[in-house]
Structure formats: structure tokens, C-alpha cells
N, C-alpha and C positions, 0 to 999 in steps of 0.2 A: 683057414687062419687058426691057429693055435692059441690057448691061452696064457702063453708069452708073449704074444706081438701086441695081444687087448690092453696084457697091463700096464702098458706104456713102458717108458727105458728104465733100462735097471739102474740104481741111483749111481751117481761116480764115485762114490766113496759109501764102504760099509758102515754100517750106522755102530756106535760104540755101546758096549753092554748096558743096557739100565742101570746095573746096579755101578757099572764107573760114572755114569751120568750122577746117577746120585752124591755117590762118595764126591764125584768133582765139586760139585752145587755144596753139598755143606759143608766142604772143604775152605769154599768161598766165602758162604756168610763168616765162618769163624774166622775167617782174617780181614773181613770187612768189620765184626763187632771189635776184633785188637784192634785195627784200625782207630774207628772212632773211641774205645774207651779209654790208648793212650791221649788223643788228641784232646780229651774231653778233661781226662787229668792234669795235663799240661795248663790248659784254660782255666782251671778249678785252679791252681796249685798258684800259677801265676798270678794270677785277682786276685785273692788270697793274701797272696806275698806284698804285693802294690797297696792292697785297701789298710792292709796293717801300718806299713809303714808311711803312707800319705795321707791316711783317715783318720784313723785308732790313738795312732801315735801320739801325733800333734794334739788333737782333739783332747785327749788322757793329760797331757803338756800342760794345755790352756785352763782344765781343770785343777791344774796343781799335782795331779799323780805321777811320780815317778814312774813305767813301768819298763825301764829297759829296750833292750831290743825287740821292735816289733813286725817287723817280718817274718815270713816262714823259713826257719832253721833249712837251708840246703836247697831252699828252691828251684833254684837254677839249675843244680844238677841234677834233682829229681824227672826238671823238666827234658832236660837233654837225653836222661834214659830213655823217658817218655816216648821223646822225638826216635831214636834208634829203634824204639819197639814195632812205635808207628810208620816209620820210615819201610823197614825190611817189610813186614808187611804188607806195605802198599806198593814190593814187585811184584807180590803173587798177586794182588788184587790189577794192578795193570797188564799183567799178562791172560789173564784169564776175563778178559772183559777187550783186550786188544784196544788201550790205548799208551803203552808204551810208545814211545820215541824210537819210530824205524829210519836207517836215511835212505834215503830214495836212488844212491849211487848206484850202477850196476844195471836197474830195473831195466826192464826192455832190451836188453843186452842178446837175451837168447831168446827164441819163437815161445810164442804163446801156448802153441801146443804140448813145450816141456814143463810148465807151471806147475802141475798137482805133482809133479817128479822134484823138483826142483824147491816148490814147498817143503817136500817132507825132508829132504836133503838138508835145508837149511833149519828147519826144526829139530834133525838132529843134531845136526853142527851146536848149535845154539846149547841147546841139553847138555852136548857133552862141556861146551863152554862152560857152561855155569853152574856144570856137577865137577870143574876144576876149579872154578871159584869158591864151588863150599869146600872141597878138601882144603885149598889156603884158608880159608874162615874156621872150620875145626882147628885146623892148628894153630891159628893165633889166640883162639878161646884157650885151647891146651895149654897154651903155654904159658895165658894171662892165670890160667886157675894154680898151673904151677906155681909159678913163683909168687903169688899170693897175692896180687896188686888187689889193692884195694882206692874204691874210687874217693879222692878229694873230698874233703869238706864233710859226709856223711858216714866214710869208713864202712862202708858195705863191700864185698867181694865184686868185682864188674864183672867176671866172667858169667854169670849167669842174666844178666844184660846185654851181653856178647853173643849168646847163645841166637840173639834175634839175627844177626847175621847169616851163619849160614843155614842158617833156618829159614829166611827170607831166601837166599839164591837155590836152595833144595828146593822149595816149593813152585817157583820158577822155571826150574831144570825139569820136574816130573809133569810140567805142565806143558812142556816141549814134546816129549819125548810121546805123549798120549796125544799129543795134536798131531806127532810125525806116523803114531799107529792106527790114530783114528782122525782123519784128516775132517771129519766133520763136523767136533769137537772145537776147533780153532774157530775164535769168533770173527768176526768181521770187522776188519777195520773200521772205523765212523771215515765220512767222506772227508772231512774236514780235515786229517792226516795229511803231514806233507813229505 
């Protein structure tokens, strides 16, 4: 007996570099912290906006003080950046933790034993898919910085709001294409997927 047959099977799929393990992992937390701190903003920004105009306001009224408008200047739209920042963010946070929204059509279609083939086939597909959705994303940012649109109500430039776009489907895309090379990398669905 040799000691290849003691070590037991050689694994099915190569284990991916540590240091891409790494880079992946706090690739993750940072778009879990945008995550929560647009969300966090949104929540701040909104209470904020409500407690002025339904507390403050009235309250300042019943006092006798005039003081104008008292909500927060642009809320709304601050909040809806917010939401965009937090939104695109939260595909590379679902793709990297595997609970995006798969549909189950097709499945079982071809033999089980074409699966780790058939995996990485579709992880590529997928990547290339959504490294053609960031090039449409760059160019609609291009062309928002061009021509200078600035967002309603607060008069800021969007393009750099926009930027969460294909920024979001890149992160996504590279998160395919390392599940397609290191297939061991890709998480596990939760059972509870349908």
C-alpha cells in the first residue's frame, strides 16, 4: 500500500490560494460594512427627517416660534442614493454567501455526474453575463458624468452614485469567474432555496 491510497481521495476540486481566500473574505466584510452603513444612513436620515417635521415643528408652533421648514433639506433623495449604494452592494454580498435567487428550471435535466462540469460552465456564463452588464453600467455612468446631470432637489453630480452600479455587478462577475476556477470557493446554497 502506498502512501497515496492511506491519504484517503484526493479532494474534487483544488483548494483556492489563501491569499485569494483572504482577498475574497475582506472583499466581503467591505461590502457588508457599505451595506449596513448605507442602510444605517437611510434610517438616521429618515427619523431625522419625520421627528423634525412631526415633533420639532409642531411642538416650536405650539410654542409660538416660527421656525420654517423643518425636515431634513433633500432627504428623500439622499435616502434613495443610500438605497442604490446599499442595494448594488448587497449582489456581491448575495453572491458570495449563495443566497441569490436561482430558478430551479433545467435542473436535473442532464446526469449528476456532469454537475462539477456543468457548475463551472454556468459560473462562467454567469461572469461573462454580468461583466456585459457592468460594461452597459459604465457606460450609462459615462454618459450621466457627461452630460452633467445632476441629481433633483440637492444638485449634486449622480454619476458618482451610479458608480455603485457597475461596481455592484463587477463584484459579482469576479465572484463567478473564481467559483468557475476554484470551484471550492462557491458556497452552498441554504436548503431552504427553491
Amino acid at each position: 500500500m502506498t502512501s497515496s491510497t492511506t491519504a484517503g481521495p484526493a479532494p474534487a476540486h483544488p483548494p483556492a490560494p489563501p491569499a485569494l481566500v483572504s482577498l475574497l473574505a475582506g472583499w466581503h466584510r467591505v461590502e457588508c460594512w457599505i451595506a449596513v452603513l448605507a442602510f444605517t444612513f437611510i434610517a438616521a436620515v429618515l427619523v431625522i427627517d419625520v421627528l423634525g417635521r412631526e415633533a420639532y415643528g409642531p411642538l416650536m408652533t405650539m410654542l409660538g416660534v416660527q421656525v420654517g421648514a423643518t425636515g431634513l433639506f433633500g432627504s428623500q433623495k439622499l435616502a434613495v442614493f443610500a438605497l442604490v449604494i446599499g442595494s448594488f452592494a448587497g449582489i456581491g454580498i448575495a453572491t458570495a454567501t449563495g443566497v441569490h435567487l436561482v430558478p430551479r428550471i433545467g435542473f436535473k435535466w442532464l446526469p449528476a455526474a456532469w454537475s462539477p462540469q456543468v457548475d463551472r460552465l454556468a459560473d462562467v456564463f454567469t461572469g461573462l453575463f454580468l461583466l456585459g452588464v457592468t460594461w452597459y453600467g459604465v457606460v450609462f455612468v459615462l454618459a450621466s458624468r457627461q452630460s452633467g446631470v445632476l441629481a433633483s432637489v440637492i444638485n449634486l453630480s449622480a454619476w458618482p452614485i451610479q458608480m455603485a452600479i457597475p461596481l455592484g455587478f463587477a463584484s459579482a462577475a469576479l465572484r463567478y469567474f473564481a467559483f468557475a476556477a476554484w470551484p471550492a470557493l462557491r458556497p452552498v446554497p441554504p436548503e431552504f432555496q427553491e
